[in-house]
N, C-alpha and C positions, 0 to 999 in steps of 0.2 A: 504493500500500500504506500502513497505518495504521503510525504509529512502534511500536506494539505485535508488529505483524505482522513488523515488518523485523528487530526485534531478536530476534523468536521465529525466523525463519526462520536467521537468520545463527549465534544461539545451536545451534539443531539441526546446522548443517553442522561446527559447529566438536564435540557431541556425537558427532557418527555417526564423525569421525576420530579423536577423542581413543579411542571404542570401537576403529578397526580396529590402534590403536598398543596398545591392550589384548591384542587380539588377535593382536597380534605378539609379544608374551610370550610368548604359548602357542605358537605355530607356531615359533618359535626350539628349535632342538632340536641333536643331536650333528655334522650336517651343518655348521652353523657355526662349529665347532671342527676339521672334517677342513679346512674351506675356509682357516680363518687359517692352519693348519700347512702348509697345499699353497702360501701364498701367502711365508711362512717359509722353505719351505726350497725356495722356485723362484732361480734364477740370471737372470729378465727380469724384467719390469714387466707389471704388471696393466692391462688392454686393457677398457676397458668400453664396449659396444655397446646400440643401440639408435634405434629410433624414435618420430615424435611425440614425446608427453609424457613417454614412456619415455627418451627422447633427451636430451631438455631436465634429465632427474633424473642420467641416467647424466654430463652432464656436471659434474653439482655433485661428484657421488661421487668420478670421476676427480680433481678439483678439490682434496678432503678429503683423498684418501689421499695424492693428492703432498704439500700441506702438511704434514700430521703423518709424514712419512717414509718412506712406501710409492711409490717411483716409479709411476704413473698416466698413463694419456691417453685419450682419447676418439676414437673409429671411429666417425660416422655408418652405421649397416647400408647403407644405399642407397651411402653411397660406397665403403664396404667392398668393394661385388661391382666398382666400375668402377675397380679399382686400389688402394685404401687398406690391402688386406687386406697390400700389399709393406711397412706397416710393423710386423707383428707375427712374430715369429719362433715357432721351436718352445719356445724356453725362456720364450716366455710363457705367463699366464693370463688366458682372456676371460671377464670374466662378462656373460653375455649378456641384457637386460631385460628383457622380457615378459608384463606380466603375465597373459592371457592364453595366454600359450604356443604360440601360434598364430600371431603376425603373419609372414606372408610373405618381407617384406625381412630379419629376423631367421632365421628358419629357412636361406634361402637361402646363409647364410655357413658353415653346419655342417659342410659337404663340404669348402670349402675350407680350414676352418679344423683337420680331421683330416689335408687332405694337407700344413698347413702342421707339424702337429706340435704346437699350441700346445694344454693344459687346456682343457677348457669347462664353467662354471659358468652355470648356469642361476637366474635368477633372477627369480620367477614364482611366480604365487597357485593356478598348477595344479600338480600334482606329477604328473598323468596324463600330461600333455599331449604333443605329442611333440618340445619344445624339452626339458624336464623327462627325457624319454624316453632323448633322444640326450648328456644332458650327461653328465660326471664326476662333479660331484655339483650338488646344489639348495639352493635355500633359497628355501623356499617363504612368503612374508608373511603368505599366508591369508586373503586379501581377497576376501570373497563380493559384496560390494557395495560401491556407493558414494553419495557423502553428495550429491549432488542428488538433486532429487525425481524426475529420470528414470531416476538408475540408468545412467546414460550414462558423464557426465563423469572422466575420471581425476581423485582425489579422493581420496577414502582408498585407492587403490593408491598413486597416486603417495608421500601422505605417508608411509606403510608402506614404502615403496621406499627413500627417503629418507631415513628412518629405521635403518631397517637397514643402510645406506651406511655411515653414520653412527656405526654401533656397532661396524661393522666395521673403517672407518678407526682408531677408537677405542684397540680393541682390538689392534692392528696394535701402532700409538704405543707403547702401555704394552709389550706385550712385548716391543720393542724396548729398551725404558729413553728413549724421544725425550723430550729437556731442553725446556726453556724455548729454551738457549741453541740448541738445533738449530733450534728452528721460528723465533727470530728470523733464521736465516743464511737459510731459504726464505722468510721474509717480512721486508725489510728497508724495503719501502714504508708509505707510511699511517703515519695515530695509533699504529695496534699495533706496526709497526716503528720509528719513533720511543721509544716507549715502551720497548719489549727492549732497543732499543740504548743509553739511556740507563741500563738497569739493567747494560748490561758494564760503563757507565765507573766 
């Protein structure tokens, strides 16, 4: 490929997600105000599920929300159905990844995760679909496509996923009142924790 070609091609991928994060402006709606309040006034920790690439995001998310003060962890769906599902009780909330709303190993938890008692938040570009169908409530990114030229790749689902993770931990933190000094006690490693802890003394 010519240097012209690679930086138009790489400039477009980084175009088409900067659009579907656009686009997540507008799909963001009242559903993600019932989800902070159900996650508020829950008595467990938020259960985030999924596979593949869905897998790979859900675990950054889980990752965000414990940091800034939302107890968090991550269920592999596949490990889910072969035992995993004994770490989530009724007083939690799962939000389940999907974008499509259709994968298999995803779906498959839905029964058990109604005989366990626990919320299910859906979390998916379908609002039809029938993950969207059987949740609590949804929040839908709104991702029609993605930024390869095949229309394949998780892309701007995933960054829209991610995203929305992201605003969600976000928003958690703030209406909690989470300090500086809180997120230095969960992060006490690294430059960043060296840093906090130098601002106690």
């Amino acid at each position: 490929m010519r240097r012209d070609t690679v930086l138009e091609t790489a400039k477009a991928a980084i175009r088409s997600e900067i659009g579907a994060l656009e686009n997540l402006l507008q799909a963001i709606d009242g559903n993600f105000v019932e989800v902070v309040d159900l996650i508020n006034c829950s008595l467990g920790r938020v259960v985030v599920t999924g596979v593949g690439k869905s897998g790979h995001i859900g675990k950054k998310i889980a990752a965000t929300l414990s940091s800034l003060g939302t107890p968090a962890y991550f269920v592999h769906a596949t490990e889910g159905v072969h035992g995993d599902l004994g770490m989530i009780t009724s007083e939690d909330i799962v939000i389940a990844i999907s974008n499509s709303g259709k994968t298999r190993e995803t779906l498959d938890l839905i029964v058990p995760i109604r005989q366990i008692g626990a919320k299910l938040v859906a979390l998916t570009s379908r609002s039809d679909s029938e993950l969207a169908r059987q949740a609590d409530l949804v929040l839908n990114i709104g991702v029609q496509t993605e930024a390869d030229p095949l229309g394949l790749a998780p892309t701007n689902s995933t960054t829209a996923t991610l995203a929305l993770g992201d605003a969600l931990a976000i928003t958690l933190s703030v209406n909690k009142k989470f300090t500086r000094e809180d997120f230095g006690v969960f992060h006490p490693g690294g430059s960043l924790g060296k840093k906090l802890q130098e601002e106690r003394k």
